[in-house]
Every structure is written in structure tokens, then in C-alpha cells.
C-alpha positions as CSV (number, residue, x, y, z in Angstrom):
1,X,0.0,0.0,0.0
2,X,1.1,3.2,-0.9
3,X,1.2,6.2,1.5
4,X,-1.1,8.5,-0.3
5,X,-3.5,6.0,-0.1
6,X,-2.9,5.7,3.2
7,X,-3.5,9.2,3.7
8,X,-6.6,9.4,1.9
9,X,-8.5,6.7,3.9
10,X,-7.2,8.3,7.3
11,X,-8.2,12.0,6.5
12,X,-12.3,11.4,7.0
13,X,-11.3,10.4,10.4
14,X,-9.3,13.2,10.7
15,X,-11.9,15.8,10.3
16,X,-14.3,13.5,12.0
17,X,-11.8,14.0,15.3
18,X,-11.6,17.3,14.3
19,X,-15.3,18.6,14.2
20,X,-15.9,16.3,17.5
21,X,-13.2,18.5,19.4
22,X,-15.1,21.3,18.2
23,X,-18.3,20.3,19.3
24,X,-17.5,19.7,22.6
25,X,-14.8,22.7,22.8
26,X,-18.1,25.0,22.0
27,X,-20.1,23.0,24.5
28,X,-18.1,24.1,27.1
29,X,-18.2,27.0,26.1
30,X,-21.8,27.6,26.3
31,X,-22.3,27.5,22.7
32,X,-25.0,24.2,23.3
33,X,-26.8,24.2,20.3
34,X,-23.8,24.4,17.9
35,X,-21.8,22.2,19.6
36,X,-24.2,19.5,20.3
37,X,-25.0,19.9,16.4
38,X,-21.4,19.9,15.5
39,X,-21.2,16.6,17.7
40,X,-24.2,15.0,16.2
41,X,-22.9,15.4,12.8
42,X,-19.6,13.7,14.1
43,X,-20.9,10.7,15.8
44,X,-23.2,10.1,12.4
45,X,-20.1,10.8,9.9
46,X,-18.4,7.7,12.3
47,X,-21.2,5.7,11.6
48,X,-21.1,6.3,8.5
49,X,-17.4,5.8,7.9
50,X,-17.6,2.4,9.9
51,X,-20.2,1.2,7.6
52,X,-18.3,1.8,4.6
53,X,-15.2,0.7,6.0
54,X,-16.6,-2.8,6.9
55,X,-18.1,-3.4,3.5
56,X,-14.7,-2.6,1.9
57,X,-12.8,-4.9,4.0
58,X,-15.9,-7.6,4.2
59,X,-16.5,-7.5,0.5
60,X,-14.0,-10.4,-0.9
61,X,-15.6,-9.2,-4.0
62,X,-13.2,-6.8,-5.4
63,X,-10.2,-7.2,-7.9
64,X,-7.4,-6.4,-5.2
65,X,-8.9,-8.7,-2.7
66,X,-10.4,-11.9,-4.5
67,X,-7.8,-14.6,-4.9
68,X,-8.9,-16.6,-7.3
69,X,-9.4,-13.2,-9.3
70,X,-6.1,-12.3,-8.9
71,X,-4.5,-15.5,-10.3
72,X,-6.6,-15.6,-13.5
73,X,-5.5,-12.0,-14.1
74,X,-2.0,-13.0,-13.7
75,X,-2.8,-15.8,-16.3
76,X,-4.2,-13.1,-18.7
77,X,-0.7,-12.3,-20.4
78,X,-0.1,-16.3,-21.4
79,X,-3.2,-16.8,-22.3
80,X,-3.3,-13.5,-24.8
81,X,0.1,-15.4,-26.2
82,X,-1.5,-18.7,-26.5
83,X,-4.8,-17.4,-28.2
84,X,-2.5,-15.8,-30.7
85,X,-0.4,-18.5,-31.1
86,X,-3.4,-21.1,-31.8
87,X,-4.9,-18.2,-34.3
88,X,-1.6,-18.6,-36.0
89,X,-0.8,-14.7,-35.8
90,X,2.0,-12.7,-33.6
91,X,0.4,-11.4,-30.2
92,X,1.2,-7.7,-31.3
93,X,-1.1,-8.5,-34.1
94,X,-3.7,-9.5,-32.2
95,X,-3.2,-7.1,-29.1
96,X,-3.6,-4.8,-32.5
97,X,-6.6,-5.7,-33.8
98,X,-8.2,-5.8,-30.5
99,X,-7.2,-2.2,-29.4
100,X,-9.1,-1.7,-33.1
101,X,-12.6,-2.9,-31.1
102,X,-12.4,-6.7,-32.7
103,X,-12.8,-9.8,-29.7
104,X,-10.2,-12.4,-30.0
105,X,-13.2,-14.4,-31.0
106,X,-14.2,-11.7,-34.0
107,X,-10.1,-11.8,-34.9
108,X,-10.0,-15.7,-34.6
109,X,-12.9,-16.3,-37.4
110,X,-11.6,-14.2,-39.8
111,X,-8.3,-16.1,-39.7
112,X,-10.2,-19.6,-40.2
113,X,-10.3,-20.7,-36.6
114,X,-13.2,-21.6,-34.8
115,X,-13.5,-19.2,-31.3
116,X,-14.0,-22.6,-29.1
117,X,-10.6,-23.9,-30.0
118,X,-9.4,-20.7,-28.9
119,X,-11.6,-21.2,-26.1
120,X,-10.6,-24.9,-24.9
121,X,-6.6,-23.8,-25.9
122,X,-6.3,-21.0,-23.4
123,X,-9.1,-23.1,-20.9
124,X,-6.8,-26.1,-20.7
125,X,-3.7,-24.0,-20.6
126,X,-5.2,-22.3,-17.8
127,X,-5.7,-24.9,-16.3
128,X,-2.3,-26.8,-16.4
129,X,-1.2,-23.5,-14.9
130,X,-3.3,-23.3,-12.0
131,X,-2.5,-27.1,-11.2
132,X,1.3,-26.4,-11.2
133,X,0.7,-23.3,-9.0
134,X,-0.4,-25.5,-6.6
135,X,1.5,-28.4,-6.6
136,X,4.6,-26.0,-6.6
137,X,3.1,-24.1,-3.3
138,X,2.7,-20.9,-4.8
139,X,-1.3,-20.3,-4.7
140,X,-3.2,-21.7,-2.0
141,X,-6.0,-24.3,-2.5
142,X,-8.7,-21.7,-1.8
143,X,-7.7,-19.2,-4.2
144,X,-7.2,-22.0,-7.1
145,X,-10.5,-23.7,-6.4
146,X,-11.7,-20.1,-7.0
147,X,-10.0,-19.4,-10.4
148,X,-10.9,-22.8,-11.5
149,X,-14.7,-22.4,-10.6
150,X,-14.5,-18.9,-12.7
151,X,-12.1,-20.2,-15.3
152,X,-15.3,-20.7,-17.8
153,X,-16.7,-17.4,-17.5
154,X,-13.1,-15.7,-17.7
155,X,-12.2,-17.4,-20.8
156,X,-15.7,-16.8,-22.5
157,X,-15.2,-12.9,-21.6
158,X,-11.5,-13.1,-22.6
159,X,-12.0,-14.5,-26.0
160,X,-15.8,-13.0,-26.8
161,X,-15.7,-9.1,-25.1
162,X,-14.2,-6.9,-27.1
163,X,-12.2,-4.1,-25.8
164,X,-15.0,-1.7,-25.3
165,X,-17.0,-4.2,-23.4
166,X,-14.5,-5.4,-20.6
167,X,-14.6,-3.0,-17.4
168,X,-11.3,-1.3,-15.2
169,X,-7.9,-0.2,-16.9
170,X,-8.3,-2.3,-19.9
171,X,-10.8,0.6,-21.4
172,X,-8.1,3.5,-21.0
173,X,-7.4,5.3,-23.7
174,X,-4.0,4.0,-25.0
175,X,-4.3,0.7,-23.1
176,X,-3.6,-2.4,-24.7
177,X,-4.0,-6.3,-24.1
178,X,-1.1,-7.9,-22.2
């Protein structure tokens, strides 16, 4: 983790602190109404920060927290190569054509191949990969039982999405397949 992310999830609570000193400064100060206002809004920003908090770590859901997610995205760069090798054209050509809006699918039918020997190529690959990950040690059990249960649905969106279609960085402007 960075530091200015760091810094960005602590400065909520920072003001938070800050407008319950005040509060309770102008409390004492005989100012009642504004600093039991100022103390309210406090105690409800807390609530509110610890409810948002607690879904962000809870959530298992996310990119940066899912195992099994972030093995198959670390398989995404072989299995670009291998879908381009079982096309028969050079992955630059193909990361190419699909910064140019076409699917792997959409790339691999106009060379002559059908997309679900693309499919089953990168899906067995895949899967090899994720086996010797775990006999070597280097993914635990849970997080390959997770990639393996979404290894279908990965492929399917690998191969048929075009770029346009798939969500996060890989819709940038001057992005590119890996």
C-alpha cells in the first residue's frame, strides 16, 4: 500500500476528530446548540465511515482482494500469447486488432479458426497453470479452487468481449492487451 492511499482513507477520520473536538470545545463553552449539532454530525459521519469501512474490507468481491481473481489476471498475459499462437498470428497483431474494437473471437474467425478452439486452448492451458501453481506451493488451495470455478466465464469474456466491453484499466485510452 502506498502512503497516499494511506492518507486518503485516514483524513475522513481526521476531520471527523476534528469537528468532535469542536463540538464539545463549543459545548463548554456555552455555545449548546452548535456544539451538540457539531457533535451529532460527528458521531453520524463515524457511523457512517464504519459502515463503509466494513463493506470494503468484508467485500471479498473486489479485484485487489479476491484470490482466485487475482490469479486468472495473472494468467491473462499467457493466455493472450497462446490465443495468438493457436490463431496462428503474432500477439502484437492480435493485441492490435483488438485495441481496433475486434474480440479475440471476431479476430480468430476471420483467420479460419473456430473461437472454441481458442476457447478450450487458453481453458486447458489455464488450467495446467493453475494445477502447477499448486503443486509447486505458490497459490493456495482456496484461491485455485476459486480461479478454477470462474475459469469458464473468464475465458468466455477473454475471447468473446471486445475491448470496449471489458470494465477497469483495460478501457483506458492508449491501453492495450497484455
Amino acid at each position: 500500500m502506498n502512503r497516499r492511499g494511506g492518507a486518503l482513507r485516514t483524513l475522513p477520520w481526521l476531520i471527523v476528530a476534528v469537528v468532535l473536538a469542536l463540538g464539545a470545545v463549543l459545548v463548554t463553552r456555552g455555545h449548546l446548540l452548535v456544539g451538540a449539532l457539531l457533535c451529532g454530525l460527528g458521531v453520524l459521519r463515524i457511523a457512517y465511515l464504519s459502515v463503509l469501512t466494513g463493506r470494503r474490507s468484508a467485500g471479498g468481491r473486489r479485484w485487489d482482494t479476491d484470490p482466485g481473481r487475482l490469479l486468472l489476471r495473472g494468467l491473462r498475459p499467457r493466455a493472450v500469447t497462446l490465443a495468438a499462437a493457436t490463431i496462428g498470428i503474432e500477439p502484437a497483431e492480435l493485441r492490435r486488432d483488438f485495441a481496433g474494437g475486434r474480440s479475440i473471437a471476431e479476430i480468430a474467425t476471420a483467420a479460419g479458426v473456430a473461437p472454441e478452439t481458442v476457447t478450450s486452448a487458453v481453458i486447458a492451458d489455464a488450467t495446467a497453470m493453475l494445477d502447477k501453481a499448486l503443486a509447486d506451493g505458490t497459490a493456495p488451495p482456496q484461491a485455485v479452487s476459486q480461479a478454477k470455478t470462474r475459469l469458464p466465464v473468464w475465458t468466455a469474456r477473454l475471447i468473446h468481449a471486445a475491448r470496449d466491453d471489458l470494465p477497469g484499466p483495460t478501457r483506458t485510452p492508449g491501453s492495450r492487451l497484455r
